[in-house]
Each structure stands twice: as C-alpha cells, then as structure tokens.
N, C-alpha and C positions, 0 to 999 in steps of 0.2 A: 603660432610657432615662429614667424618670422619677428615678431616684433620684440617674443624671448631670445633669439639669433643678435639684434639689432643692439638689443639691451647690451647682452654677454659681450659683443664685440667693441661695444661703447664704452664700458667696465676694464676691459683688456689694453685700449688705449690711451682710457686715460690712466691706469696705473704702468703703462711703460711711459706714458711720458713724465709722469711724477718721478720715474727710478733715472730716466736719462739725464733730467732736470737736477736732481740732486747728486749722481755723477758727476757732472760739468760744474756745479759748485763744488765738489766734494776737488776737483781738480784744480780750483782759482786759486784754493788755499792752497799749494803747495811750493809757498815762501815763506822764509824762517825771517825773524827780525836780526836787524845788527847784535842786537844783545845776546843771543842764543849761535851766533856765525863760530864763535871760539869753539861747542861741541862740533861742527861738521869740517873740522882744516883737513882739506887732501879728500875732499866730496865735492861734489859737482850741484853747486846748487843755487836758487833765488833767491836773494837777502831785500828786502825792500825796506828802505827809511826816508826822512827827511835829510835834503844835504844839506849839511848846519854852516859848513865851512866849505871852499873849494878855491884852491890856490893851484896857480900856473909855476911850477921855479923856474922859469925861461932859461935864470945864469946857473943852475947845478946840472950836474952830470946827467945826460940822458933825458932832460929835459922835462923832468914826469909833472901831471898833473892827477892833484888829489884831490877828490873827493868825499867829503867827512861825511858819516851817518850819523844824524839822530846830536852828534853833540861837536862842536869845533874843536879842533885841533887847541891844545893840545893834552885834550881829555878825548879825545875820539875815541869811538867804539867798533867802527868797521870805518875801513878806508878803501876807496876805488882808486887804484892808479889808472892811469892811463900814459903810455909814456910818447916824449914825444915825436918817435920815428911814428905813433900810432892816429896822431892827431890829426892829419891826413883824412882819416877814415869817417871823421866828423864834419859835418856839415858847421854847425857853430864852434865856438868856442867852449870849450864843454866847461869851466869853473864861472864861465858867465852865464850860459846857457841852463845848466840845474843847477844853480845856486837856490836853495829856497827851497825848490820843488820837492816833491815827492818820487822817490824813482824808483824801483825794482832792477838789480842786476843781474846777469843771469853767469856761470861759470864757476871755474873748480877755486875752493877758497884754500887760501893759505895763512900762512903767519909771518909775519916780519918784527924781531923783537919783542915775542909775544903779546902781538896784537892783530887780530884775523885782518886780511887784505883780499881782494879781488882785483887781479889785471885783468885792464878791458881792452879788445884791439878793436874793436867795431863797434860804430855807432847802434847796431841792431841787437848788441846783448842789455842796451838801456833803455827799460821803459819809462814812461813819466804815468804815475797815478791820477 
C-alpha cells in the first residue's frame, strides 16, 4: 500500500512539474518581433530584435536617441527612442551600449510616420538577450 501511495505521489509531481515547466516557457515567449510590432500600436508590449543601427542626435530637438531593430535606419522596422531628458536614467550610453546586441523592450508601442516606435524612459524596460 505504501509503496502504491509513493508511486501515485511520485506521478502527481512529476506531472505538476512538467505543467509549471511548460507554463514558464509558455510565458518567455510572450515577445512579438519588430516585424509583427505594426499589428500591436497603442498595446503594451515586448518586441525583441537586433540593434542594427543606434544613433545619438545630440544637435536636434529633444535630443532623442534611436535605436534601430533588426535593420538600420533608414529602412528600420521598429525604432526605440529614448530622449534625451531620459538618458539620465541610463547607466551607459545607450547607442554605444546596444549597438549590435540583441535586446527585448518592454512598453506601449506606437507609430510615428507609420512606422511602429517604443519610447523608453528607464534603463529597466531594456533587456539584452
């Protein structure tokens, strides 16, 4: 009897940890690519790509810096602002810093000139892959 007790409880946790395990993936994936960011503008969401491009314009208005997904400016496909009353917020220089890298953003996307955007004010909504 016990050893059928042992079993059944043995069975029981390993199929709750197979069900948590594929939860917790079933949750990693819940970033969309630059390429699909145009269906979600005016949603709140994670777009992760490669930064192709990432330029500071010190001398224009506001000071913004951009970071290009997946292709350079100026064929880009999703663009991260960050402007620069925001740059503060960053430890590096963020067009030196993920240039190249792989990043995930995280916040509500928009359109500028029909082309989806993400403004970033803190260093914590960018991850690096």
């Amino acid at each position: 009897m016990k050893k059928r007790i042992i079993i059944f409880t043995s069975a029981v946790l390993l199929i709750s940890c197979l069900l948590i395990a594929r939860s917790v993936s079933a949750g990693e994936q819940q970033f969309i690519k630059p390429t699909d960011a145009e269906n979600y503008v005016g949603k709140e969401k994670t777009v992760c790509g490669m930064v192709a491009s990432a330029t500071y314009a010190r001398r224009t208005k506001d000071q913004p810096t951009f970071l290009n997904l997946d292709q350079a400016y100026p064929n880009q496909i999703f663009t991260v602002v960050i402007w620069g009353s925001d740059r503060k917020n960053f430890s590096n220089s963020p067009e030196t810093f993920y240039k190249g890298k792989t990043i995930c953003v995280t916040g509500k996307i928009e359109s500028y000139k029909g082309k989806p955007e993400m403004i970033v004010r803190h260093a914590n909504q960018i991850t690096i892959r």
